[in-house]
N, C-alpha and C positions, 0 to 999 in steps of 0.2 A: 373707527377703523381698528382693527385688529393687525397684532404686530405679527408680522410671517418673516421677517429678516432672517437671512440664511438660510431659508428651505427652500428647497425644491418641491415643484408639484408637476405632475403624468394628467394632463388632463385630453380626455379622447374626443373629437368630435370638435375642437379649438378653433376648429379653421369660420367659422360663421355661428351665428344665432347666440343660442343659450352657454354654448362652451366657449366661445368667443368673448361673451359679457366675463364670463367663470374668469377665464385665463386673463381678463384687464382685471379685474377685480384683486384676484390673488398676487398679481403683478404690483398694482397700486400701495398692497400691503405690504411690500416688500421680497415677495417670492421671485424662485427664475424660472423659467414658465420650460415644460416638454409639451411642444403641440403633436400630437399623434393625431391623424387626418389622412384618409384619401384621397382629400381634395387640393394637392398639393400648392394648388395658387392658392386658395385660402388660406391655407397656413400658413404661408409665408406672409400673407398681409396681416397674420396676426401677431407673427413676428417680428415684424415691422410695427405695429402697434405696443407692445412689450420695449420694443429696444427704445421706443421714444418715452417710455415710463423710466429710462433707466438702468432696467434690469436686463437681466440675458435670456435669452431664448432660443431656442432648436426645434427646426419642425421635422418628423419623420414619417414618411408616406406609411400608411399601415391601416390596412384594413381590420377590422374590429373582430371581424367572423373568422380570420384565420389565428392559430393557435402561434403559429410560428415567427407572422409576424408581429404580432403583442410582444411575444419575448422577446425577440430583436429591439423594440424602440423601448423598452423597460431598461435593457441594456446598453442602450446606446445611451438614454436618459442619464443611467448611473455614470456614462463614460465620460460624458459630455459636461454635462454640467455639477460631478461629485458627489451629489445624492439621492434617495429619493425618500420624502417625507411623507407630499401629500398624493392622493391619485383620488381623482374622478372622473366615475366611470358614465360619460357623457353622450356619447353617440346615440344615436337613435333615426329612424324613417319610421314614414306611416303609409300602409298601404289597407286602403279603406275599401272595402267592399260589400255588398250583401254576401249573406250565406251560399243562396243558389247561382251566385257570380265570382265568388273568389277563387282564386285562381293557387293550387298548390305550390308554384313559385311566389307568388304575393304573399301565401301563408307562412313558407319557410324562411324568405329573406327576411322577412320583422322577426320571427324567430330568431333566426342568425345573428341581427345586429340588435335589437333590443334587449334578448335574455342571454343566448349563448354569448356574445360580445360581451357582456355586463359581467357575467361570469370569468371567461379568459382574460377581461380585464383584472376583475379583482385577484384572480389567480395568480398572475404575473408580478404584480403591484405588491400583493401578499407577500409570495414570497420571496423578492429581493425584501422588502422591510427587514423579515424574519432574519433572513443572511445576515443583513449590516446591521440586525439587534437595537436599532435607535428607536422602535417603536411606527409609529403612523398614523395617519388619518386618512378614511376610505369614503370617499363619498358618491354614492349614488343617486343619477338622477331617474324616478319615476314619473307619476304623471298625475295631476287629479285625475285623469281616465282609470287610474286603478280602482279609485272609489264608487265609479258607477261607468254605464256604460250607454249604447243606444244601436238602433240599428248602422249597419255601415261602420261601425268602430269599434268591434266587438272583439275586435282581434287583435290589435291596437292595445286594447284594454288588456286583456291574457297578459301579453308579454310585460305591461309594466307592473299587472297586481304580482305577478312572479317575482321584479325585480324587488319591489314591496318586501315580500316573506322572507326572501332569501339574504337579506340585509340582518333580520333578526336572529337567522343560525350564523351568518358569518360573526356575530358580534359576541355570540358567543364561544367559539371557537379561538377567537384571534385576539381577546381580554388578556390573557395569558401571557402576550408578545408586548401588550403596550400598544395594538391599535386600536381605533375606535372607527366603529363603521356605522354609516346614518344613510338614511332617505330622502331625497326632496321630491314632493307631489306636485310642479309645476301645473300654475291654472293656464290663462289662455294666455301666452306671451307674445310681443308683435317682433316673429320672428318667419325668415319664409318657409319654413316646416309647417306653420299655426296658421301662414296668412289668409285661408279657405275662415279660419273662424275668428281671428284677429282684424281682417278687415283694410282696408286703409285708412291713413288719418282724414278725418274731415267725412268720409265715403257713411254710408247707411248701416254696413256691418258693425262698423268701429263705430255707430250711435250706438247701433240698437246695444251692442257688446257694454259699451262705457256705461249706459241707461241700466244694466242690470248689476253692476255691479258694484255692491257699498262703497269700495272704493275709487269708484268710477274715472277707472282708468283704465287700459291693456296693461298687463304684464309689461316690463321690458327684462333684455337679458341682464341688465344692470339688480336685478330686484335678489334675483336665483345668486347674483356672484357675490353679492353679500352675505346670503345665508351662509353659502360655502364657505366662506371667509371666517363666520363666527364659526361654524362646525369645524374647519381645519386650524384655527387660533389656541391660544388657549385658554379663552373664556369657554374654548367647545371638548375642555378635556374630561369631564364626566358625562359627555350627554352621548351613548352606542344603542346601537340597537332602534335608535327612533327612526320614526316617517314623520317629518314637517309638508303640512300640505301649504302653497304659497301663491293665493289665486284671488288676493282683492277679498274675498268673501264668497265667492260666484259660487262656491260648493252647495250653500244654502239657499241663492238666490231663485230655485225653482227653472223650469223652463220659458223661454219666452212667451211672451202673450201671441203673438205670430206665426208661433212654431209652424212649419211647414206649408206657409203661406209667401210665398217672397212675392215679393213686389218687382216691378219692372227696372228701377234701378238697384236693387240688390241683387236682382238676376242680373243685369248688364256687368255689375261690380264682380259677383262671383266669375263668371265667360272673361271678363278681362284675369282675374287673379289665377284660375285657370287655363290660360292660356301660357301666362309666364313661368307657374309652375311645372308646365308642360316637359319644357327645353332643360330645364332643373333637371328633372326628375331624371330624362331619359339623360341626361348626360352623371347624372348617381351614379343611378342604373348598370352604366359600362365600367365605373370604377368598382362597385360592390361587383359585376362578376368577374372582375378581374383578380384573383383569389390564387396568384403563383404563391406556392412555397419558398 
């Protein structure tokens, strides 16, 4: 475990999944957690997860895509809890379609909260560090989808290899200040953004998934909060500018022998997982267009 005592960390997207594992993780280590989220029951239950570690925590409603409100919970962050150290830049959706079916709204929202988000995050985060001169750590999360790509997820892909690139100019620019900014390339993790390709436990997906991968297991958010944990510590004070890819092995693992063959209960499995994703989604949906100033 890596010592974070007395810091503060901005993690976006806290309220479930990946940023959820992040903010227990950093919590565990000693940090006081700013849950930034639109999905304000989620935040609070991860608030509620935080307070039982301990530690202090604030969640503030804020959608990722608007400028305005980033600044506001970077601020509130600093009001609230006295600093801000760590920030990761977490949030994310995936809106999967073919080429001759995507939908300009599907295009631009994963623009919006994957790259532009990622960006006005780091902006914010950036510049209070700079202000209160204590330095920082900036952590990005991408995707193994930056690495490759496939039909249906090709746009997906774009916004994270951007988030990718654009971590290596930030690192350079912001060495100067004392922060250090990194990449994580998240493989398949068993969270409900993933669970079209995570599968469920015990279910056909999550064999076939566990079966290809060296270390034949799903992801969990628990995996990604460690990384963040070394990279915002300070065993992670020379390591800016990288991309850590963190997927079992799966990168190398080839495509399935199956591929695009499903079988009857992997079809059944998928129509159930997409069905739950369904009510997800469109209930996002209404908090990403909901974008007041």
């Amino acid at each position: 475990m890596g010592d974070l005592s007395g810091k503060v960390a901005f993690v976006t997207g806290a309220g479930s999944g990946i940023g959820q594992g992040i903010a227990e993780r950093l919590a565990r280590d000693g940090a006081d957690i700013c849950i930034a989220d639109f999905d304000e029951e989620g935040a609070e239950r991860t608030v509620d997860l935080v307070g039982q570690l301990g530690r202090r925590a604030v969640a503030v409603k804020t959608n990722v895509a608007v400028s305005v409100q980033l600044e506001a919970a970077v601020e509130a962050c600093h009001q609230q809890l006295g600093r801000l150290d760590i920030a990761v830049a977490n949030a994310g959706i995936g809106r999967g379609a073919p080429l001759l079916e995507m939908t300009t709204k599907d295009w631009q929202d994963q623009l919006d909260v994957n790259l532009t988000g990622v960006f006005l995050t780091a902006q914010a985060c950036a510049r209070k560090m700079v202000e209160l001169d204590n330095g920082g750590r900036l952590v990005c999360i991408s995707s193994l989808a930056a690495e490759s790509t496939g039909a249906g997820i090709w746009s997906y892909s774009a916004t994270k290899a951007g988030v990718r690139i654009m971590v290596r100019g930030w690192a350079q620019e912001l060495g100067a200040h004392g922060i250090t900014v990194n990449a994580i390339g998240p493989g398949v993790i068993d969270t409900p953004l993933a669970a079209g390709l995570a599968g469920e436990e015990g279910g056909t997906i999550r064999g076939n998934l566990e079966s290809r991968t060296p270390a034949r297991r799903a992801g969990r958010p628990a995996d990604i909060g460690g990384l963040v944990s070394f990279m915002a510590g300070p065993d992670g004070e020379f390591m800016s500018g990288s991309y850590v890819i963190m997927d079992g092995g799966l990168r190398d693992a080839g495509s399935p022998a199956n591929a695009g063959k499903a079988d009857d209960a992997t079809t059944a499995e998928l129509m159930k997982i997409m069905q739950s994703g369904q009510s997800r989604r469109e209930r996002h949906q209404a908090l990403l267009d909901d974008r007041d100033e």
